[in-house]
SEBA-29749 format. One record per residue (C-alpha): residue in one letter; x, y, z negated. Coordinates in steps of 0.001 Angstrom, whole numbers, padded with zeros to 6 digits, always signed. Example, Ala and Ser with C-alpha at 12.3 -4.5 7.8 and 13.67 -1.06 7.14 Angstrom:
BEGIN
A+012300-004500-007800;S+013670-001060-007140;
***
This chain:
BEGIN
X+107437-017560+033514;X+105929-020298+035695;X+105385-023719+035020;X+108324-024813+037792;X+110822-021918+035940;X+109313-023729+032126;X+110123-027212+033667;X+113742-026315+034889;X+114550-023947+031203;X+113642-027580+029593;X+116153-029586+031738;X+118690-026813+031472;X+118294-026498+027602;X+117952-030696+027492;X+121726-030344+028807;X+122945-027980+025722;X+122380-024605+027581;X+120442-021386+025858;X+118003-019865+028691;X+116779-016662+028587;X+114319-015441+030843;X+114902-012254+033092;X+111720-010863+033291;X+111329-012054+036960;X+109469-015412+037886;X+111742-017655+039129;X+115325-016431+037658;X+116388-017168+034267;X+120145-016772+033172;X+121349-019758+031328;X+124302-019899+028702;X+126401-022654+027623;X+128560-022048+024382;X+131995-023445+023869;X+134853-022917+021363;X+136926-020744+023649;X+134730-018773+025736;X+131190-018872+027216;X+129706-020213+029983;X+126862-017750+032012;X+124826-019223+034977;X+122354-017315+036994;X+119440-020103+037791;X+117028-019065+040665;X+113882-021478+040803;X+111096-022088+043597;X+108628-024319+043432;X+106886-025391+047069;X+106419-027800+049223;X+108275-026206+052099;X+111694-026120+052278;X+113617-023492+050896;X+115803-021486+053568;X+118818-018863+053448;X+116796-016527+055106;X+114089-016662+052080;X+116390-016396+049552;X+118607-013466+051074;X+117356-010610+048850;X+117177-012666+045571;X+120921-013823+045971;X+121956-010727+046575;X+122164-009104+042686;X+123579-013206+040994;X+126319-013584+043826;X+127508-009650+043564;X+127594-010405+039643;X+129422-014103+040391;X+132247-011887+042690;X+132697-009574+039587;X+133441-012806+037094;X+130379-011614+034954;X+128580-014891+035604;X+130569-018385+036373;X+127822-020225+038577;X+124505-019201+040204;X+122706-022261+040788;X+119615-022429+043268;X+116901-025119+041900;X+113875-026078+044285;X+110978-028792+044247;X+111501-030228+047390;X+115020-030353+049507;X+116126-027023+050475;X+116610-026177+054261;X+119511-027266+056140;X+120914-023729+056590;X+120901-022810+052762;X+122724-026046+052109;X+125764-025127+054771;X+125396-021413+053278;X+126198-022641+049811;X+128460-025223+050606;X+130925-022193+052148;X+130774-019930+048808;X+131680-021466+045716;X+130353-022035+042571;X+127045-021705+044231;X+125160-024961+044081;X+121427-025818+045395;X+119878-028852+043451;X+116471-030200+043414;X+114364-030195+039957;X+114836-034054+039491;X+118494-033737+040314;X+119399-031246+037724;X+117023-033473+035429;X+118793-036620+036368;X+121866-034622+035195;X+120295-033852+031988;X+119183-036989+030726;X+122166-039379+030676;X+121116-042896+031094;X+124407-044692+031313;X+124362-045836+027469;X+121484-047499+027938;X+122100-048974+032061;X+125097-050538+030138;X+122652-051902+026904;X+120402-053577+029594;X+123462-054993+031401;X+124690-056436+027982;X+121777-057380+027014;X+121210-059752+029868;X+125516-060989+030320;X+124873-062138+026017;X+122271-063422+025894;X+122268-066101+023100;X+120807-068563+024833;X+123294-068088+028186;X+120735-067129+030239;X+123185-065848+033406;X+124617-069685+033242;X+121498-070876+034097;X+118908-068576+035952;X+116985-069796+038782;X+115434-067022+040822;X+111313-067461+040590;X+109109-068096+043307;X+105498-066920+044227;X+102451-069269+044892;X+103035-068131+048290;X+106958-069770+048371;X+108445-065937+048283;X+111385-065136+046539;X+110147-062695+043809;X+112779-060707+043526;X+112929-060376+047348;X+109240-058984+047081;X+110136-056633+044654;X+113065-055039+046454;X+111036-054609+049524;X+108267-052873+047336;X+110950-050574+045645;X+112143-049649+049059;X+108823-048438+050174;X+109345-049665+053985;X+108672-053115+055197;X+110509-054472+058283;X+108371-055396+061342;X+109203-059277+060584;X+108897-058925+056691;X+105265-060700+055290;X+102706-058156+054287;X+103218-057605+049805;X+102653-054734+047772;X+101930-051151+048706;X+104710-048921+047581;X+102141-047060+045413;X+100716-050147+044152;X+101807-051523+040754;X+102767-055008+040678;X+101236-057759+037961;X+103225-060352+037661;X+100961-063427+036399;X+102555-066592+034868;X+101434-069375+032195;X+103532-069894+028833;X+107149-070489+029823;X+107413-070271+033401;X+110261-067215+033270;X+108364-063867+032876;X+110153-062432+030859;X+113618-064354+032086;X+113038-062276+035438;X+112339-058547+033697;X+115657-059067+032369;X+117430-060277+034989;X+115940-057858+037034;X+116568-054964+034512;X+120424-055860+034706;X+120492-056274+038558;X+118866-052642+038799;X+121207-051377+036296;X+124313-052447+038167;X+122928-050701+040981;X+122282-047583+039580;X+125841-047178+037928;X+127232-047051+040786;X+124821-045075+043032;X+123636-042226+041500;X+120992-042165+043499;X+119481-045630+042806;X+116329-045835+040960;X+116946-046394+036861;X+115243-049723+035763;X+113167-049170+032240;X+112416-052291+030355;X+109202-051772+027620;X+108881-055206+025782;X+105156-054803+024871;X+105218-057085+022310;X+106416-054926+020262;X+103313-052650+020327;X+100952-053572+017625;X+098113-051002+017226;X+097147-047945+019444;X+100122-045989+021490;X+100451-042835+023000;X+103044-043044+025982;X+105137-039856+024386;X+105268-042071+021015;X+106352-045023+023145;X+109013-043792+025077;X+110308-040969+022110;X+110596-044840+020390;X+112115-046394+022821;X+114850-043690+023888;X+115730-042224+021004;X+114922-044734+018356;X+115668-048253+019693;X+118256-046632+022658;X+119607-043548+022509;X+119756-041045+026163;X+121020-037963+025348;X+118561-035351+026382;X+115911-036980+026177;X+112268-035610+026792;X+108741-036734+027467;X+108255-033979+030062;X+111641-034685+032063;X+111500-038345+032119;X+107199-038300+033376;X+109286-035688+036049;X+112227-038119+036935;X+109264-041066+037234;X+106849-038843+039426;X+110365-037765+041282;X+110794-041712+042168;X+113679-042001+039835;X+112183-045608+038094;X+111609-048396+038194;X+109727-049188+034620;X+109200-053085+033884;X+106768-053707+031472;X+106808-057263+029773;X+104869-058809+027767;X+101000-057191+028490;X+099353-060310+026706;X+101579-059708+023732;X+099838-056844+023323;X+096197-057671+024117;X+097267-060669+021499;X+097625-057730+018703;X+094869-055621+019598;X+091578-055637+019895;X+090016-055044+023342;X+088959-051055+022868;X+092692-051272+021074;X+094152-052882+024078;X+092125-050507+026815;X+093594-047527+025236;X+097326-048425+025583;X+096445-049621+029355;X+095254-046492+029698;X+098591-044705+028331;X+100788-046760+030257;X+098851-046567+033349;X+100318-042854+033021;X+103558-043932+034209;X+102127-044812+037780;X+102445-041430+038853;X+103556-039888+041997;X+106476-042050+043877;X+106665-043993+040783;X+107487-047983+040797;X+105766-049950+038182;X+105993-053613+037159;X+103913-055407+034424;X+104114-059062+033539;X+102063-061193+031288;X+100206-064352+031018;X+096485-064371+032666;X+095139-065965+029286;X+095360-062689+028149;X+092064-062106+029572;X+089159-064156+028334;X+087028-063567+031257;X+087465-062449+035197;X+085513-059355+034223;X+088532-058035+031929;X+091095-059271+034205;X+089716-057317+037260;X+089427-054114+034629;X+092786-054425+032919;X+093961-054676+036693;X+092537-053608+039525;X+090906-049797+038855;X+088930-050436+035697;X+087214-052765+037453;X+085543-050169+039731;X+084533-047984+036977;X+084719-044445+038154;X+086156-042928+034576;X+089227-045470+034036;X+091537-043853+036657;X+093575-046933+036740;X+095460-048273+039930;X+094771-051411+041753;X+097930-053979+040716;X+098808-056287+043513;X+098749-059586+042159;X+102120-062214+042621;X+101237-065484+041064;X+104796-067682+039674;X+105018-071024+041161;X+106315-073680+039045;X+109696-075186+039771;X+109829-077735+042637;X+112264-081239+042597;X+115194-078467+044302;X+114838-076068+041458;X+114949-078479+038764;X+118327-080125+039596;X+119522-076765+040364;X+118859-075646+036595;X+120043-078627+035651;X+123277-078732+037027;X+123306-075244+035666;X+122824-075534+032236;X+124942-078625+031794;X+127759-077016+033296;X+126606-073981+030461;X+125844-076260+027598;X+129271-078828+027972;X+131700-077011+030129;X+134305-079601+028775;X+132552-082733+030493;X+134909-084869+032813;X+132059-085286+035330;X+128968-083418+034976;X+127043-084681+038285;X+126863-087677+036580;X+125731-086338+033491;X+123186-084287+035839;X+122227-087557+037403;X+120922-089485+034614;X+119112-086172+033358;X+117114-086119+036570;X+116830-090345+036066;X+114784-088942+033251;X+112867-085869+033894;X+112350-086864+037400;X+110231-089821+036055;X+106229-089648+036583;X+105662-088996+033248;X+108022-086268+032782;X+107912-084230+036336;X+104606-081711+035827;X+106346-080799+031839;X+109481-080114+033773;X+108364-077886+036191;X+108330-075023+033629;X+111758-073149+032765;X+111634-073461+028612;X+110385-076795+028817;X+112624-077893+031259;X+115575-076421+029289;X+114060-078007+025916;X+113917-081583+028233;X+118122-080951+029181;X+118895-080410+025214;X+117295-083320+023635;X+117305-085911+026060;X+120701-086877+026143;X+120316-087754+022264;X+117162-089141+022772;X+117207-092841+022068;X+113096-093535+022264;X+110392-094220+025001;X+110130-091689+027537;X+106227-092853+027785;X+106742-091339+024079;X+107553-087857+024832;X+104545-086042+025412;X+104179-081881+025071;X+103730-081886+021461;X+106699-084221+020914;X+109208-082297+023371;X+108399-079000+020831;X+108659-081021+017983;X+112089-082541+018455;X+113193-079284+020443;X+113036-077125+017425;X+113987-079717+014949;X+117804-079475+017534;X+117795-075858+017188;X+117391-076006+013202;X+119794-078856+013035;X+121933-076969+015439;X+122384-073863+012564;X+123054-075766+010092;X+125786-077266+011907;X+127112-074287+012783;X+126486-073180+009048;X+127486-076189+007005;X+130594-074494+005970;X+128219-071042+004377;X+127301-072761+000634;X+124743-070203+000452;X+122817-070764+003640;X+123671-075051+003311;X+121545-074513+000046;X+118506-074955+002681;X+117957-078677+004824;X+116226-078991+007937;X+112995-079603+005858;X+113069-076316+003874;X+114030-073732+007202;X+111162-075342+009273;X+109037-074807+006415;X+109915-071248+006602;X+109619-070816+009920;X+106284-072388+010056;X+105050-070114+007529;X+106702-066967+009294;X+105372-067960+012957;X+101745-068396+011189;X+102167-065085+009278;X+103271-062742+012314;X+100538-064486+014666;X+097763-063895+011304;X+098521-060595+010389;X+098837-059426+013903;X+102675-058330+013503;X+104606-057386+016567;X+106532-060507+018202;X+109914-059189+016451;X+109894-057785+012897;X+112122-056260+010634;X+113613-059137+007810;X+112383-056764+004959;X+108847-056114+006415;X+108544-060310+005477;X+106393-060897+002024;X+108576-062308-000483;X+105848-064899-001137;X+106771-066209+001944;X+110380-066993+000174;X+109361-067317-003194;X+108993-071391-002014;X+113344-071716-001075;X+114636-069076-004250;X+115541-072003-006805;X+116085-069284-009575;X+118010-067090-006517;X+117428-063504-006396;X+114187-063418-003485;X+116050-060894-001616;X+119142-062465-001196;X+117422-065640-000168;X+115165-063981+002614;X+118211-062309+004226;X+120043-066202+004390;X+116901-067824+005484;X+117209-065255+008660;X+120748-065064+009066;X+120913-069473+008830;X+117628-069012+011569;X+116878-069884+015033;X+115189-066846+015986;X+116615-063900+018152;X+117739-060924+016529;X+117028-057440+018233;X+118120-054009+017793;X+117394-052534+014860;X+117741-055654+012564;X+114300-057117+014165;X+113507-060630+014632;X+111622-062901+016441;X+111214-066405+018270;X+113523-066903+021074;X+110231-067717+022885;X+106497-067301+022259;X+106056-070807+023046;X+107361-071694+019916;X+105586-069906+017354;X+102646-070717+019019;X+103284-074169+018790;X+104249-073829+014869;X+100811-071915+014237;X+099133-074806+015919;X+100640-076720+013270;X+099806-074479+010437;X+095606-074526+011510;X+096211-078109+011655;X+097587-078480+008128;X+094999-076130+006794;X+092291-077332+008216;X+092682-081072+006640;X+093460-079354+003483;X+090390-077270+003205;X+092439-073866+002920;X+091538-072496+006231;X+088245-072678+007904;X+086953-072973+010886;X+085673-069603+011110;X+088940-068422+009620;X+090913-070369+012283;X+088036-068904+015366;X+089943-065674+015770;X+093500-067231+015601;X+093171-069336+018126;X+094287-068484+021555;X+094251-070415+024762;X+098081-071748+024311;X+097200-072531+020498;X+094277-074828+021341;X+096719-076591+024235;X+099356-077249+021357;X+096376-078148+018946;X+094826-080563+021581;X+098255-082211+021949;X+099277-082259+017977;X+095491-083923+017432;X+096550-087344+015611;X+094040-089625+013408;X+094572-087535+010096;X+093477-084525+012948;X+090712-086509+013330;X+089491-087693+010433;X+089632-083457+009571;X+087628-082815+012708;X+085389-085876+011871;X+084489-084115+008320;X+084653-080641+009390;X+081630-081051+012166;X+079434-082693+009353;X+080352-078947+007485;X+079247-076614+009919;X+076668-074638+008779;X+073337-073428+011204;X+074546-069945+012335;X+078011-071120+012957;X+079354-070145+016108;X+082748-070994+017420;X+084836-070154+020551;X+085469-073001+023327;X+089288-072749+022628;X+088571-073913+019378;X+086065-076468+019763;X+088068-077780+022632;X+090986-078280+020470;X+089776-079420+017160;X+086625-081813+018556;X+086691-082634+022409;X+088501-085635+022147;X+087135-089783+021956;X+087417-090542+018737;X+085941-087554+017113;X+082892-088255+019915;X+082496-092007+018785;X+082620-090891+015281;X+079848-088236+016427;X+078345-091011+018702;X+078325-094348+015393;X+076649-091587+013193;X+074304-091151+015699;X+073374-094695+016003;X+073108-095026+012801;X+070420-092110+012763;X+068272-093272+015489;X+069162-096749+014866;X+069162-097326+018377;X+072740-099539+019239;X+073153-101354+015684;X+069317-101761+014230;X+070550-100682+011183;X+071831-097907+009392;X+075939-097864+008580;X+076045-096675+005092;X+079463-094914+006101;X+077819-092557+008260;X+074390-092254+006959;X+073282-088677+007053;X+071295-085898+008788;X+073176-085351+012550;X+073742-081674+013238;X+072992-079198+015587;X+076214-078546+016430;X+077339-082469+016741;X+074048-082764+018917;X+075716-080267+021386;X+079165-081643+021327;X+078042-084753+022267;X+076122-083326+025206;X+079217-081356+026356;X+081497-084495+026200;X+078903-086167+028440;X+078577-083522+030793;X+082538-083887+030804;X+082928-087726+030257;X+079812-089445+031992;X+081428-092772+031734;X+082509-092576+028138;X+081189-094413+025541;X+080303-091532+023302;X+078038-090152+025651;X+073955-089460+024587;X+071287-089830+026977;X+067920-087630+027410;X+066320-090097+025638;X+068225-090262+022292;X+068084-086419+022144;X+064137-086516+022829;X+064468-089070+019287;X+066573-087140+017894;X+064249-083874+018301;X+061252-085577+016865;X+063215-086117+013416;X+065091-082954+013343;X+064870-078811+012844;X+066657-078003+015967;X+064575-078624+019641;X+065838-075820+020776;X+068998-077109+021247;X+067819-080559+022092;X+066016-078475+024881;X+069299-077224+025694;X+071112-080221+025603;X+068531-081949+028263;X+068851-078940+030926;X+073195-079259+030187;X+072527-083086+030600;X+070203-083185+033721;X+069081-086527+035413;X+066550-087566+037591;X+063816-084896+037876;X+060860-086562+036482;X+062837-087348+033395;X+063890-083930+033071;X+060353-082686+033835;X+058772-085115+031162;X+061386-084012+028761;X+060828-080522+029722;X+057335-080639+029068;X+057848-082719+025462;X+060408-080410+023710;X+057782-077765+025078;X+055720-079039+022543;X+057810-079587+020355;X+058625-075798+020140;X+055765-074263+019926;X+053585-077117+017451;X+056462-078310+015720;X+057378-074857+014442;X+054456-074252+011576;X+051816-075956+010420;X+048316-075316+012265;X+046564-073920+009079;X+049725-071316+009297;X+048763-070436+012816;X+044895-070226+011752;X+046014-067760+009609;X+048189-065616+011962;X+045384-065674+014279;X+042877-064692+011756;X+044031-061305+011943;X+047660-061398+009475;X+051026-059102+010164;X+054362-060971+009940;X+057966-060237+011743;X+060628-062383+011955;X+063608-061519+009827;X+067261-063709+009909;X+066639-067259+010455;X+062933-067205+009308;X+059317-065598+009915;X+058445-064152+006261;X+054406-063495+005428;X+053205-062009+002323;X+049960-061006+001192;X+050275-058208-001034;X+046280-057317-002815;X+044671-057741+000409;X+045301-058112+004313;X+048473-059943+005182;X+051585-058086+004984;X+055456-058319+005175;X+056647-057286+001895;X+059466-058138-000786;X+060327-061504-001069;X+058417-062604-004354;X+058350-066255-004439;X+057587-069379-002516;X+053821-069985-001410;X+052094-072583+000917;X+048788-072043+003041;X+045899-074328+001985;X+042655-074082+003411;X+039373-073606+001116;X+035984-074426+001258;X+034464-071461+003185;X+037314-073067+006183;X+039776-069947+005755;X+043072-070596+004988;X+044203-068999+001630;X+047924-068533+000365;X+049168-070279-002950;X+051686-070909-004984;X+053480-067443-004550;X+053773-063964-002898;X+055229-065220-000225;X+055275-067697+002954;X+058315-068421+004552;X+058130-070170+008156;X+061271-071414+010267;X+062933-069858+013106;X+062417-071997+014948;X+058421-071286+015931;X+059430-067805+017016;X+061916-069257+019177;X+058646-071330+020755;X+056841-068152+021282;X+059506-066669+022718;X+059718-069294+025167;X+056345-069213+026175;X+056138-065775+026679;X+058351-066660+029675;X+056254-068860+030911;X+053780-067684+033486;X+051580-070276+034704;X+048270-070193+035679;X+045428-072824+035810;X+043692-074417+039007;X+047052-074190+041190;X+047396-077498+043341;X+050577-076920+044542;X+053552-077659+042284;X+055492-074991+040589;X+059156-074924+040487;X+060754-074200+036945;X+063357-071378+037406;X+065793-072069+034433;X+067416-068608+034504;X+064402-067277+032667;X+064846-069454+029870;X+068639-067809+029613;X+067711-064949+027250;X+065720-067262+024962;X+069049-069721+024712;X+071215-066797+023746;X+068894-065510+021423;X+067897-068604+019757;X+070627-071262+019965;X+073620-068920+017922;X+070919-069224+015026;X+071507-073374+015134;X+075177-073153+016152;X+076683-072474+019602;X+079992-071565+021569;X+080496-067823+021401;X+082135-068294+024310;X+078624-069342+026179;X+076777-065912+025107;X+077101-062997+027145;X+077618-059810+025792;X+073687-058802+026896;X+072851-061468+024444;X+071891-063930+027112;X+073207-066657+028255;X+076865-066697+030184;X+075924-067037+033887;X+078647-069702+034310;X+076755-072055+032041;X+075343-074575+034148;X+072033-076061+033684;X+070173-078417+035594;X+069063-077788+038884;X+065584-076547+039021;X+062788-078960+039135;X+059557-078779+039924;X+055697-079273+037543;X+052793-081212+038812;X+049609-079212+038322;X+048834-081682+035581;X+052304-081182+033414;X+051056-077569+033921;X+047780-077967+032379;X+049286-079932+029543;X+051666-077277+028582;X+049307-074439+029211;X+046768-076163+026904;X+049808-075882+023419;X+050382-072221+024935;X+047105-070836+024311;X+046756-070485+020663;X+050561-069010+020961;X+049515-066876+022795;X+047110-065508+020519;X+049324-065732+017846;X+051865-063980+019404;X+049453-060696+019607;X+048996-061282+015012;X+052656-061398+015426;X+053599-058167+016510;X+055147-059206+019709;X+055238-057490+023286;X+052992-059529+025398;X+051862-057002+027839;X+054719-058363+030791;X+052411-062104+030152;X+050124-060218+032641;X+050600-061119+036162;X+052381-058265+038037;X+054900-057410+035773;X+058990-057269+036533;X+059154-059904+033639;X+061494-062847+034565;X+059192-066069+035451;X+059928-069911+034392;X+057486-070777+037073;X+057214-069809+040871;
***
């Protein structure tokens, strides 16, 4: 039997028949049972590319049609690959009960789809929150019509007038921020599709994946066997004939919700199910995915996850062309607004005037860029026309707030006559959703869950003495969220848990039961938005104490930090302990803030300069030159100069300070004596541990504490211990001057070439605290961290800073380190050209 006769006994059996195999490749006699008699059907199968003709086929019809004219069969049916031949079409067509059919014909027969065509279509026409009312067909960056663009692409020709798009066998990635109708169009689109193909039979079948759903590693057979048998039911289903249908051109798959997924997975997690449902772009196959671009952290793993792997040769992937959604323009927003009036109070007497002095409001300055996303504009036309405060008042954060306080107050309204679910106020059920959105978004659930998959801790707050059970199913029932098939749940948009986990870090932050490297991982780019916009002066004060916390070795991601510090008053708070550490503004210290500055509030300061010149937080070279004299961290004060820049001789003299700084500051000179006296060390964590074990210098066991004094015959000697411990941060000075190649007795100037300090940032700087987001994953620094612009050294500075490099030099060699690319010659990156 071949593969072609294996594939058509599949689709024949997927339909209820028996096949049996004659013992001839390429005919197979198929039998359907019934009640009253039996059905026989002689099936003749040939696979090709060429059409198949009457001619060809002359011999092999011969035996089925004699046995069809003798009533021993009931049907002989002729299956090819490819459309059969114009003259075996009119043959057939003249002798009945003789029917030619092409593989994915007969398979389109055998897996009935009209169950779930009608699910998507009700789906879409009930949706809870009206959705048909109101929909306003999305736009590209590029003013298109998306759903224009994706009709042309599914119809695989473009007119000579039509704009250039998508390649028919290109998939298309629909891109779009938080809100601005992603997943409002799959749907849509699903239902339009769905019409179609009820009643054309040869229309392509529209198959909507909500990847949200999707919460560890996927095969596509375990996807779809979910999805079709599971969460919809299509009677004959099978992996093998539905990856036919698709390569057949018989789809059109949708697949919503890709940063979802990547939300729930980690990235070798998320590059496997890519992988599997990069299977369904297959022969004439049509495939749509949608997400938001925040998905990807970097342009790297955008350009992987969609075009080809980002050239790698083993990924196999396609190349996705890109469509971009524009926001809503003035037209669009009266549009939905006259809409969803119309949908929300079909009673009114005159709704254009109702419509009017909606667009009064959101049509103000201050209210025009929130409205130009779909949910927020919706959330603007519920709660404005109870809204009795400032608009100036209503910012992001507000809009949420008061939007989901209407939807809770909204269900218990609709409720209030239920004792059992009235048992909870407003207070209690956004309390419970609060803890729900933070629990999905913590524990990586899928975006809709199952009511009894919830901890009953997470109830064990509302029972009163109730049985837990009973009270978890009310608290879902008397809920705003969505409810799914198969008794899931979930918010009626993403938006909104994210903004209630925003909440949650928030809250557990000031209370001390999260930290910040608890929160680091929870925090994605729509979080730290909501966070930035929820920041309030008890936020503050939290952020104020929670910098002084951070410990050396902390490193946190830019979404974070930009949410919980980058804002004024946390940088004056930074910028009055400051003063009161150099005593540079006040001439005194304020006992309020007396303490040791950090690392880390050193480099926040520098990056709110960098961002804020004018601001009144800001730090200058010269106050981090001060505040590198006093403190364990010139590395980073290094750092913070090159971020900071200024005129080049101040950069150049501050440069050639912190220098130093590095490489004296780091141990004491009778410590260096005795590396270069001949002793072994290695660096190990956040420190360079010596011992001397009976004898020559060592690195052994940690036996106690020990300090280097120097005796009478001028050698230094170790006492007190085992064991001397010296701080990072001379290593990090040698390393630094081991990329430094300068020789003496130039007279022109050299020209520092900052790059080459890059590795010795990213391996240094994470030991004092630094943005995760600023390391590469070489270990050096991220190329798109700027520093200052090259600069160049007099022949003097030179001199200067090779005179502290020498005795590193020779220290480095008792250290154990690779010095061989200091020779001239080497392929060793250079600080000096």
């Amino acid at each position: 039997m071949t593969d072609f006769d294996k594939q058509v006994s599949q689709a024949l059996r997927a339909s209820g028949w028996t096949v049996e195999h004659t013992g001839t490749d390429g005919e197979l006699l198929a039998t359907e049972r019934r009640l009253d008699d039996d059905r026989r059907m002689a099936v003749i199968c040939r696979d090709g590319s060429e059409p198949v003709t009457a001619a060809g086929l002359w011999s092999t019809l011969a035996t089925p049609l004699d046995l069809l004219e003798r009533r021993e069969i009931d049907s002989v049916y002729v299956i090819t690959a490819v459309d059969a031949a114009d003259d075996l079409k009119e043959y057939a067509v003249g002798i009945r009960h003789l029917k030619v059919l092409r593989l994915d014909e007969l398979l389109a027969a055998a897996l009935d789809f009209g169950e779930y065509l009608q699910d998507l279509l009700d789906t879409f026409a009930t949706s809870p929150d009206g959705l048909p009312d109101y929909y306003i067909q999305p736009r590209t960056r590029v003013d298109e019509d998306l759903e224009t663009v994706v009709r042309r692409w599914i119809r695989g020709t473009r007119e000579p007038d039509e704009p250039d798009g998508p390649e028919p066998d290109q998939p298309i990635a629909v891109l779009g921020a938080y809100g601005m109708g992603k997943s409002s169009f799959s749907s849509h689109l699903a239902a339009v599709l769905a019409e179609a193909a009820k009643d054309d039979p040869h229309a392509r079948i529209p198959i909507l994946i909500r990847l949200g759903d999707l919460a560890g590693e996927q095969t596509l057979e375990g996807l779809l066997g979910k999805q079709f048998t599971a969460t919809y039911h299509v009677p004959g289903y099978s992996f093998a004939a539905f990856q036919s249908l698709n390569q057949a051109g018989r789809f059109v798959v949708i697949l919503d919700g890709f940063d979802e997924m990547k939300q729930l997975l980690s990235w070798n997690d998320f590059e496997y199910n890519l992988g599997q449902l990069y299977r369904l772009h297959d022969g004439d196959s049509r495939l749509i995915v949608l997400g938001r671009p925040t998905a990807f952290e970097t342009d790297e793993e955008q350009e992987m996850a969609l075009h080809a792997g980002g050239g790698r040769a083993d990924a196999g992937w396609p190349n996705c062309f890109e469509v971009e959604l524009s926001p809503f323009n003035n037209d669009e927003i009266r549009l939905f607004l006259g809409r969803y009036v119309r949908y929300r109070r079909p009673d009114l007497a005159d709704p254009d005037a109702e419509v009017a002095a909606l667009w009064d409001k959101v049509g103000s300055r201050h209210l025009r860029d929130v409205a130009r996303r779909p949910v927020q504009l919706r959330m603007l036309a519920e709660i404005l026309p109870e809204y009795a405060g400032e608009i100036s008042e209503l910012d992001l954060a507000r809009i949420y707030d008061i939007f989901i306080g209407h939807l809770i107050d909204t269900i218990i309204q609709r409720e209030d006559d239920k004792n059992s679910r009235a048992a909870f106020d407003s207070t209690e059920r956004r309390a419970f959703l609060t803890s729900l959105a933070f629990w999905l978004w913590k524990e990586q659930k899928a975006t809709f869950v199952a009511s009894e998959t919830v901890p009953l801790e997470l109830v064990e707050p509302y029972a009163k003495g109730r049985d837990l059970l009973a009270v978890r199913r009310d608290l879902f029932a008397g809920s705003p969220l969505d409810r799914r098939i198969g008794e899931r749940f979930g918010f009626p948009h993403r938006s909104f848990q994210e903004f209630l986990v925003a909440e949650t870090i928030w809250s557990r932050l000031r209370t001390g039961t999260l930290t910040l490297a608890e929160a680091d991982p929870l925090v994605s780019q729509e979080i730290s938005s909501f966070m930035s916009l929820q920041r309030g002066r008890q936020e503050t004060a939290a952020a104020t104490r929670l910098v002084k916390a951070l410990k050396p070795g902390t490193t946190l991601c830019w979404r974070l930090v930009t949410a919980v510090f980058m804002a004024e008053e946390v940088m004056l708070t930074i910028r009055e302990r400051l003063d009161a550490h150099l005593s540079v503004r006040t001439g005194r210290a304020n006992r309020r803030n007396q303490g040791k500055i950090t690392s880390w509030e050193l480099l926040l300061l520098t990056t709110w300069t960098r961002k804020h010149p004018q601001s009144d937080a800001g730090v200058t070279i010269q106050e981090v030159l001060k505040l590198a004299q006093a403190e364990d961290f010139t590395l980073t004060a290094l750092f913070c100069v090159l971020r900071l820049g200024g005129t080049p001789r101040r950069v150049e003299e501050a440069f050639q300070k912190l220098v130093a700084m590095l490489v004296d500051g780091g141990t004491p000179q009778a410590v260096r004596s005795a590396l270069v006296t001949g002793g072994q060390a290695r660096p190990s964590g956040d420190y360079v541990y010596l011992s001397r074990l009976n004898g020559p210098w060592s690195f052994g066991r940690r036996t106690g504490e020990a300090r280097v004094e120097t005796g009478r015959n001028g050698r230094p000697s170790l006492v007190g211990g085992n064991e001397l411990r010296v701080r990072w941060l001379a290593i990090a000075g040698i390393h630094l001057a081991l990329r430094l190649d300068i020789g003496r007795g130039r007279t022109a100037n050299a020209r520092a070439i900052l790059r080459s300090l890059r590795p010795v940032f990213g391996m240094w700087l994470p030991t004092a605290g630094f943005i995760s987001d600023w390391l590469a994953p070489s270990g050096d620094l991220a190329a798109d961290v700027q520093l200052n612009e090259d600069f160049e050294i007099t022949p003097a500075v030179r001199d200067q800073i090779l005179d502290v490099l020498e005795p590193v030099r020779t220290a480095c060699a008792a250290l154990g380190l690779d010095v061989a690319f200091m020779e001239r010659g080497t392929d060793s990156p250079e600080l000096l050209e």
